[in-house]
Structures are given as C-alpha cells and as structure tokens.
KOLLOLUM-36363 format. One record per residue: x, y, z of N, C-alpha, C, O in turn; residue in one letter. Coordinates in steps of 0.1 Angstrom, whole numbers, plus 5000, padded with zeros to 4 digits. Example, Ala and Ser with C-alpha at 12.3 -4.5 7.8 and 13.67 -1.06 7.14 Angstrom:
BEGIN
513249435078512349555078513249675078514249675085a/512849785071513749895071512950005079513450115080s/
This chain:
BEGIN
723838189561725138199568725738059569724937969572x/726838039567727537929570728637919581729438009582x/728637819590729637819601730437729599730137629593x/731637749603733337699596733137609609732837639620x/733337499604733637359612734437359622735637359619x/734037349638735137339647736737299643736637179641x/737837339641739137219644739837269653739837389656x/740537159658741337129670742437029664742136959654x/743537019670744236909669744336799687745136729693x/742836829690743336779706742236619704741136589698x/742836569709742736389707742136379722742736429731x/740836309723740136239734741236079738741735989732x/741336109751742235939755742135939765742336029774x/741635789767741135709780742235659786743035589780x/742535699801743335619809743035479815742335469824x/743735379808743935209807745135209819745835289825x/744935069819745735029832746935129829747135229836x/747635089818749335129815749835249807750835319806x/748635249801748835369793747635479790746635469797x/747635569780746535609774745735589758746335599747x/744235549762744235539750743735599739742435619739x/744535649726742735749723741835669715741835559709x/740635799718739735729716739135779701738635709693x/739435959697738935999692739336159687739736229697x/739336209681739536409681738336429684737336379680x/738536549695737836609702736736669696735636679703x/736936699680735636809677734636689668733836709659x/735236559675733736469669732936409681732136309681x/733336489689731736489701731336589699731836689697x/729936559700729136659703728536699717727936609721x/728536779723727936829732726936809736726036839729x/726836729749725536709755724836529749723736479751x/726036479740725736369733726736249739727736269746x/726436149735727636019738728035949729727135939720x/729335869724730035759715730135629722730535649734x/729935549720730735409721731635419717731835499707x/732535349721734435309718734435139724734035099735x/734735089716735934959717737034979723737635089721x/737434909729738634949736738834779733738134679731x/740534819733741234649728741234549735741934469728x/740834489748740034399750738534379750737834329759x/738234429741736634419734735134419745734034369745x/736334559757735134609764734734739752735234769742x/733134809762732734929755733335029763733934979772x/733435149762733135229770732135349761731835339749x/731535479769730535539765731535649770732235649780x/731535729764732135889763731136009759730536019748x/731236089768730336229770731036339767732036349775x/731036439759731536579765730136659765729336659756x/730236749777729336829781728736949775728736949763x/728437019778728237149771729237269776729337379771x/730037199789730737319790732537249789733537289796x/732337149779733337069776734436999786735636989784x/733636949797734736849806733636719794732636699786x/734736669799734636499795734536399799735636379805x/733636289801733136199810733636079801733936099789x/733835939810733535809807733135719816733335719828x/732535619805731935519817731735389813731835389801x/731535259818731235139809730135199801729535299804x/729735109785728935149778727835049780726835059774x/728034939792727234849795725834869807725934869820x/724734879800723634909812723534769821723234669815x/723734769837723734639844722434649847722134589858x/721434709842720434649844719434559832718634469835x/719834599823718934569810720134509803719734439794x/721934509805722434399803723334439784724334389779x/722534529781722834569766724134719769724234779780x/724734749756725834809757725134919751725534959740x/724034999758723635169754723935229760724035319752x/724135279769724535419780725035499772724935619775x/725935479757726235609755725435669744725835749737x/723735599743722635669735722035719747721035769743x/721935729763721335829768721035939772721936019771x/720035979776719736119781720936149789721436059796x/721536309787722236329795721636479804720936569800x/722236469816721536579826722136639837723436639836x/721736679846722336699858721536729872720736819873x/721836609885721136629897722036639910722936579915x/721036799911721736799924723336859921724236839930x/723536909912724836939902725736829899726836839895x/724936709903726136629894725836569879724636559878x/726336539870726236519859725836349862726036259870x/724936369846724336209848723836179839723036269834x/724235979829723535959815722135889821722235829832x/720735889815720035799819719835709808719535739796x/720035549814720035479805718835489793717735539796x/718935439780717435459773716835339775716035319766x/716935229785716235109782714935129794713735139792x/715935139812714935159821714935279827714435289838x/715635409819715935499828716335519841715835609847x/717735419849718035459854719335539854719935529843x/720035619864720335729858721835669866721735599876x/723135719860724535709864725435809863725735869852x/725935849875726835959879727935959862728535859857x/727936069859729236049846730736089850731836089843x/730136129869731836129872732835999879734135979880x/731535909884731735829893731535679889732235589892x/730035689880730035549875728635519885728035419881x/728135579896727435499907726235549899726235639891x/725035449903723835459900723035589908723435599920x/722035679904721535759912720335699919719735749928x/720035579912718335539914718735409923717735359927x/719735349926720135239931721335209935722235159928x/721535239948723435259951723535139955724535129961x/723135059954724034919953724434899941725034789940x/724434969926724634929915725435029906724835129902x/726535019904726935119890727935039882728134909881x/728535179875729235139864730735179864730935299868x/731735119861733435139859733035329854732235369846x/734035429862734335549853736035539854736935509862x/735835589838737435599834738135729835737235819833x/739435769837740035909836739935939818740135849809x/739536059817739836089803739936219802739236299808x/741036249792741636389792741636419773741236329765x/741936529772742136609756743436649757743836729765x/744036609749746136619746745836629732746836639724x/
C-alpha cells in the first residue's frame, strides 16, 4: 500500500519582535519531532509539532551544556505539560513556557508560533 504524502499550503511562522517569521510548511514537521531554524540574527530556535498538532518553540540553545540541541530531544509530557529533554544532560523544558522542569532558576526564551 502506498500513502499519498501529507499537503497543505499552511506555513509554520515565528512571532519576532515586529513581525512574523516563517519558518517552514507545515507538513515538514513531523510529529512528536523537532527542527532547528536560524532566524536572521543568527539566533536558533527549535520548533516542535506534537502529535496532536499545536506547535511549540523555544531557543535551540541548551543553558546547561551550552550547545544548540534542544531541537534533537526527547519530547514528552509531565503532569500534562509538554516538554523537550535535552540530549546532552537530560534536563527537561516546558515547550510552552521555555522554564526548566528539573531546575526553576533556569530556562529557555518561548516564541509564539502559528500555521497561516
């Protein structure tokens, strides 16, 4: 059997100070997975869509280990909130909020992001 390739014309875009940016078409996330994005001052961000397709962002920078992975981690959910865990020390960051679960003195920037 063969399955016909998701399409959409709906575009992933991160809300920046002034405007929106996109990042991407929607049907090149995968579910339950993350992307890195550049964004034009040569921050990361890490973008999630879920399995039940809301859409997360977050810096792509782990402040603990310092390296730009968060959007190669585990993704999950505690306590019903959604959360990536980093792959370097495993700790774990809210994907609505950006805060650490394992360390609340510590998180990460979350961005608004929508499908238009």
């Amino acid at each position: 059997m063969t399955l016909a390739p998701e399409t959409t014309d709906l575009k992933v875009q991160l809300q920046l100070t002034d405007s929106w940016f996109t990042v991407c078409d929607l049907n090149q996330l995968t579910p339950g997975r993350g992307v890195a994005v550049l964004l034009p001052d040569g921050r990361q961000v890490a973008v999630f869509r879920d399995r039940t397709d809301r859409l997360y962002a977050i810096d792509n920078r782990d402040p603990f280990g310092g390296a730009a992975v968060l959007s190669r981690g585990l993704t999950g959910t505690h306590q019903g909130r959604p959360f990536v865990a980093s792959p370097l020390l495993k700790q774990r960051f809210d994907l609505e909020t950006g805060a650490c679960l394992d360390d609340e003195a510590v998180g990460v920037a979350a961005y608004e992001v929508r499908a238009a």
